[in-house]
LOGUVEX-915837 format. One line per 8 residues: number of its first residue (from 0); their letters; for each residue x, y, z of N, C-alpha, C. Coordinates in Angstrom, 1 decimal. Example, Ala and Ser with C-alpha at 12.3 -4.5 7.8 and 13.67 -1.06 7.14 Angstrom:
! residues 2
0 = AS = 13.2,-5.7,7.8,12.3,-4.5,7.8,13.2,-3.3,7.8; 12.8,-2.2,7.1,13.7,-1.1,7.1,12.9,0.0,7.9;
END
This chain:
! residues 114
0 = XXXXXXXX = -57.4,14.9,-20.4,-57.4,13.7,-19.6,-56.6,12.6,-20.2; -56.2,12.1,-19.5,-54.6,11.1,-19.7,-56.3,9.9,-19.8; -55.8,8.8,-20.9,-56.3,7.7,-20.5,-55.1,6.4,-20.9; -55.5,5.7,-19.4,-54.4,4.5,-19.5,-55.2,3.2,-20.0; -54.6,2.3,-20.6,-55.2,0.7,-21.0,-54.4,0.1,-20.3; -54.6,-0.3,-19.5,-53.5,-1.7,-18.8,-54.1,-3.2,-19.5; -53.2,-4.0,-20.0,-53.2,-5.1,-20.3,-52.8,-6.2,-19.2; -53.7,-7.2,-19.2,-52.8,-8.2,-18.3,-53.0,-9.6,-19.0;
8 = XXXXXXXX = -51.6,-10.3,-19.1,-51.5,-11.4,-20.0,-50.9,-12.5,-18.4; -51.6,-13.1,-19.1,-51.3,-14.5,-18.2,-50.7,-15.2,-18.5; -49.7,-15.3,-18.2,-48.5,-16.3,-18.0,-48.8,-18.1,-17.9; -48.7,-18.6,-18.7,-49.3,-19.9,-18.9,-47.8,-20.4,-18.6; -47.5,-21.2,-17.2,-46.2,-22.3,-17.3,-46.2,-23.2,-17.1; -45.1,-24.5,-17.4,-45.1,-25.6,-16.8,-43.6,-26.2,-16.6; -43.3,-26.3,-15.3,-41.7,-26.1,-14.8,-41.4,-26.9,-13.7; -40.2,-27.3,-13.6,-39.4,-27.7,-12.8,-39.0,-27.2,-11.7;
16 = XXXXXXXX = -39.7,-27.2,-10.5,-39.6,-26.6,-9.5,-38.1,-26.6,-8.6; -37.3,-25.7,-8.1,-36.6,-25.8,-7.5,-36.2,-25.9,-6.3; -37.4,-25.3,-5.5,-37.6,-25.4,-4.1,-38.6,-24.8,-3.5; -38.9,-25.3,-2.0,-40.5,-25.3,-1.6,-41.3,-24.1,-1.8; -40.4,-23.0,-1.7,-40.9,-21.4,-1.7,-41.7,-21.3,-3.1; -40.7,-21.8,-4.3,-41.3,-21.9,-5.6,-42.8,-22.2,-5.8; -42.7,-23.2,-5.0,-44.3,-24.3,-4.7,-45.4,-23.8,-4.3; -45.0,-22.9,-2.7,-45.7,-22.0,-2.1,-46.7,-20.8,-3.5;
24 = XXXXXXXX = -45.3,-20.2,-3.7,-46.2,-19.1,-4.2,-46.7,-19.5,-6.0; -46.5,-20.5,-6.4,-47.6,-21.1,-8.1,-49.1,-21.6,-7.0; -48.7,-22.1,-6.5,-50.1,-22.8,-6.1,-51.0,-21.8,-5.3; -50.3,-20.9,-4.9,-51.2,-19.3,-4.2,-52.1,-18.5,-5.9; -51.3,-18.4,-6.9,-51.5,-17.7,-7.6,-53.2,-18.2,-8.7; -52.9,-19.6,-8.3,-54.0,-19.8,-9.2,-54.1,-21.8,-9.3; -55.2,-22.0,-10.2,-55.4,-23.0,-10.3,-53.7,-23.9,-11.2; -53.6,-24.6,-10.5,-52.1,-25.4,-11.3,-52.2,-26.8,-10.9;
32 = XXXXXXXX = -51.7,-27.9,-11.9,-51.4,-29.0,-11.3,-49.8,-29.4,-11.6; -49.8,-30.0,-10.5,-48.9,-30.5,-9.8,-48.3,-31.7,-10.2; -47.1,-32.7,-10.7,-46.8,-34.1,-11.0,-45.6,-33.9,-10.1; -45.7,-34.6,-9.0,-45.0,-35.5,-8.2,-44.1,-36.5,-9.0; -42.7,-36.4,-9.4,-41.7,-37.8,-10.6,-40.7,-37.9,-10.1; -39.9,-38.8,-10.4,-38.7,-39.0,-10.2,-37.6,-39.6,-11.3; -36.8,-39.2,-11.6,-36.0,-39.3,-13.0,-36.0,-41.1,-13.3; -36.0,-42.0,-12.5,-35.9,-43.2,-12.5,-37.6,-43.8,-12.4;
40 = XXXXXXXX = -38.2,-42.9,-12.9,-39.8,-43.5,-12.7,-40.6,-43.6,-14.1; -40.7,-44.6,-14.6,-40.8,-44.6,-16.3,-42.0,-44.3,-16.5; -42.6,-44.7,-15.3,-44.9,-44.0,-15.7,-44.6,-42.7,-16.0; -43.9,-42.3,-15.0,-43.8,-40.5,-14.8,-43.3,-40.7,-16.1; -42.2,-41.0,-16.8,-41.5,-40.4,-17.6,-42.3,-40.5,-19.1; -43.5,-41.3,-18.5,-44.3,-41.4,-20.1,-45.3,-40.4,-19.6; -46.3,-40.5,-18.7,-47.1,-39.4,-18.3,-46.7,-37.8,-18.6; -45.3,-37.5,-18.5,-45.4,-36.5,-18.7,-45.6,-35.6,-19.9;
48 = XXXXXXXX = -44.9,-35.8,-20.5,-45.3,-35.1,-21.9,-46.8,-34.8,-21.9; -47.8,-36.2,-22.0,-49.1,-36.2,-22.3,-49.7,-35.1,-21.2; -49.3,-34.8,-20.2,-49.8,-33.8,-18.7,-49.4,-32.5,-19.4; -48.2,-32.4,-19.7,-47.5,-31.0,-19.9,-48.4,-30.7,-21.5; -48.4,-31.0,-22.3,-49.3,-30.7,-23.3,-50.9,-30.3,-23.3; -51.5,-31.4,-22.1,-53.0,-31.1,-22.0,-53.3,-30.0,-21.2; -52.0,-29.8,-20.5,-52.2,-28.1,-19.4,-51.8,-27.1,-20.2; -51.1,-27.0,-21.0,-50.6,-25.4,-21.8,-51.9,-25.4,-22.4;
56 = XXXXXXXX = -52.2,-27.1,-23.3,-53.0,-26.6,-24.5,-54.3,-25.5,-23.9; -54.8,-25.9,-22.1,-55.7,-25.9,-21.5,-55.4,-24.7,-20.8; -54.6,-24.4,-21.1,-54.0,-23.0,-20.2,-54.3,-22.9,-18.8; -53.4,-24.2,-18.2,-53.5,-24.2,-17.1,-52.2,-24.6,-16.6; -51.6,-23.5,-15.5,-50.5,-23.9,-14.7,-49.8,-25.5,-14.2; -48.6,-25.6,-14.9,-48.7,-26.9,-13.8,-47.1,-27.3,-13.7; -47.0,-27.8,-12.7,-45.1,-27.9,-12.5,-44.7,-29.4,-11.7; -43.6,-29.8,-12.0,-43.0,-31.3,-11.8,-42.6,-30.9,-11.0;
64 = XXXXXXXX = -42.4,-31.6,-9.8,-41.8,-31.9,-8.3,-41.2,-33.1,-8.4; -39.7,-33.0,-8.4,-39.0,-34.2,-8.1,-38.7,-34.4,-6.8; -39.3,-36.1,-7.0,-39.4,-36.7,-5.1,-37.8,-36.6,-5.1; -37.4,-36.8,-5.6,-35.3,-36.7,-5.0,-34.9,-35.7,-4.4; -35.2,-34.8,-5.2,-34.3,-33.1,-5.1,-35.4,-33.1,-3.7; -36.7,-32.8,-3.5,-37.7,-32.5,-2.9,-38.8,-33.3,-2.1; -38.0,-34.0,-1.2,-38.2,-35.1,-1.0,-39.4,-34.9,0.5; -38.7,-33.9,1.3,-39.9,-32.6,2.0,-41.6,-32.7,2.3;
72 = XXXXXXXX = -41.3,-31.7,0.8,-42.7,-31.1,0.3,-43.4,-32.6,0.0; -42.9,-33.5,-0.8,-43.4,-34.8,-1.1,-44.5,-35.4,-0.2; -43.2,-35.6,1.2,-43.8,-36.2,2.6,-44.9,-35.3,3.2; -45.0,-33.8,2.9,-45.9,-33.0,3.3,-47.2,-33.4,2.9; -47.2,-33.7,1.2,-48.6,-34.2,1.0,-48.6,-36.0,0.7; -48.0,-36.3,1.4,-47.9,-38.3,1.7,-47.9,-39.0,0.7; -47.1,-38.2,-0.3,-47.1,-39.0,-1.4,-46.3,-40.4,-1.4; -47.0,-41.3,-1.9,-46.7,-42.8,-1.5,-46.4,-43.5,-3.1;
80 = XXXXXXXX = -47.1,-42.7,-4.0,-47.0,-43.8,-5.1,-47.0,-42.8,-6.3; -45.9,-42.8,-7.3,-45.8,-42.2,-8.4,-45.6,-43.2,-9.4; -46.3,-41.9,-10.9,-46.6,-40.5,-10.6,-47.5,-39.7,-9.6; -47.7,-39.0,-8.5,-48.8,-38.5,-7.7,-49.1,-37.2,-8.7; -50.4,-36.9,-9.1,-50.5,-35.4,-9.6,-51.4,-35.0,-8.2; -51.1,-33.6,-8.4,-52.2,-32.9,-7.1,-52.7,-31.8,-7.7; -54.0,-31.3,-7.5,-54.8,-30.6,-8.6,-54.9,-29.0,-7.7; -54.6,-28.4,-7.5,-54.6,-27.2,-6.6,-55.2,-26.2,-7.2;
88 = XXXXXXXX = -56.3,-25.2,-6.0,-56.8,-24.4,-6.5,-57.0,-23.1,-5.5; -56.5,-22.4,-5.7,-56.4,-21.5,-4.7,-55.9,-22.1,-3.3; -54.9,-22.5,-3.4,-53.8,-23.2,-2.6,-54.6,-24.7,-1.6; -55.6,-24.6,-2.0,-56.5,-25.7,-1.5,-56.6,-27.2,-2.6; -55.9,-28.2,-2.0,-56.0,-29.3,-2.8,-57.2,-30.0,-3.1; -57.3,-29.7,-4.1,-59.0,-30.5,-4.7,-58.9,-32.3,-4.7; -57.9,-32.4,-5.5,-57.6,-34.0,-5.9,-56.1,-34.6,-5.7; -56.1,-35.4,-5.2,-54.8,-36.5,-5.3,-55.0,-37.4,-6.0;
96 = XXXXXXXX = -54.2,-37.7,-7.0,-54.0,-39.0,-8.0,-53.2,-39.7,-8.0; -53.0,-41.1,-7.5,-51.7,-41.8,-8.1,-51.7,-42.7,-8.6; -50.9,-42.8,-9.5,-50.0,-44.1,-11.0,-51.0,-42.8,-11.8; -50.7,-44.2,-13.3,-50.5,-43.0,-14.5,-51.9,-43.0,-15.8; -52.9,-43.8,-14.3,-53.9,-43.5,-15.8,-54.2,-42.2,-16.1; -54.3,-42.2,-17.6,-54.4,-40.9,-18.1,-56.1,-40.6,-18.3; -56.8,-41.7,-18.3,-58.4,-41.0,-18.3,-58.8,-40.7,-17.1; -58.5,-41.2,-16.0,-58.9,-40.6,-14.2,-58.0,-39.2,-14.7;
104 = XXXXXXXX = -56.9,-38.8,-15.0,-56.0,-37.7,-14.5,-56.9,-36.7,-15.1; -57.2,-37.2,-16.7,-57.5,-36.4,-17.5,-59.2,-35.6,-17.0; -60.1,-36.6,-16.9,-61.3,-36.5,-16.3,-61.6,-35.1,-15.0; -60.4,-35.4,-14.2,-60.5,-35.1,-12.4,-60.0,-33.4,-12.9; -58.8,-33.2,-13.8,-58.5,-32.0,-14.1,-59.6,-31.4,-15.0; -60.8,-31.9,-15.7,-61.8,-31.3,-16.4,-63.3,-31.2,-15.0; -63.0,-32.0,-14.3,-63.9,-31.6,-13.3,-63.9,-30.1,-12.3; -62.4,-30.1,-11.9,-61.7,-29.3,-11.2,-61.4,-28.1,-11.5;
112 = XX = -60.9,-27.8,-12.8,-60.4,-26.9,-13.6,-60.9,-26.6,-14.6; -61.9,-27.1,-15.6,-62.2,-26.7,-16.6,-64.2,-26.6,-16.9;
END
């Protein structure tokens, strides 16, 4: 008798999305959040690091949407005021957040995700 072990390792990322298809299928696959920035947005540009660190450390999916490049998908979920993060879970939006406090963001992704 043959015996197989399959391994399955999870891919823990956090990335710069290219376009909406991209979007579509991370947010199908699992729990991920989302930051809504734009290169001229200095909350964003401080929030981020602190987001991208608390999701690896947390091994949880999560990818930047720039309102410029992706301006779209943006208007799709009405994002009005950045940073927006969106807390996605099984492609169903749990939480919208916007500006950059970090104890609501941090809090709502331990409610949601953890």
């Amino acid at each position: 008798k043959e015996i197989r072990v399959v391994y399955y390792i999870k891919t823990i990322m956090y990335t710069v999305l290219e376009n909406e298809r991209e979007f579509d299928e991370l947010v199908k696959k699992g729990p991920v959040v989302v930051q809504f920035w734009a290169s001229w947005c200095k909350p964003c540009q401080r929030l981020s690091p602190t987001l991208k660190t608390y999701c690896l450390s947390n091994n949880i999916n999560g990818v930047y949407v720039d309102v410029d490049e992706l301006n779209e998908l943006a208007d799709s979920y009405d994002v009005q005021k950045l940073p927006c993060i969106l807390i996605v879970k099984n492609a169903v939006v749990l939480e919208k957040i916007e500006g950059a406090n970090w104890d609501v963001i941090e809090q709502k992704i331990k409610e949601h995700l953890l």
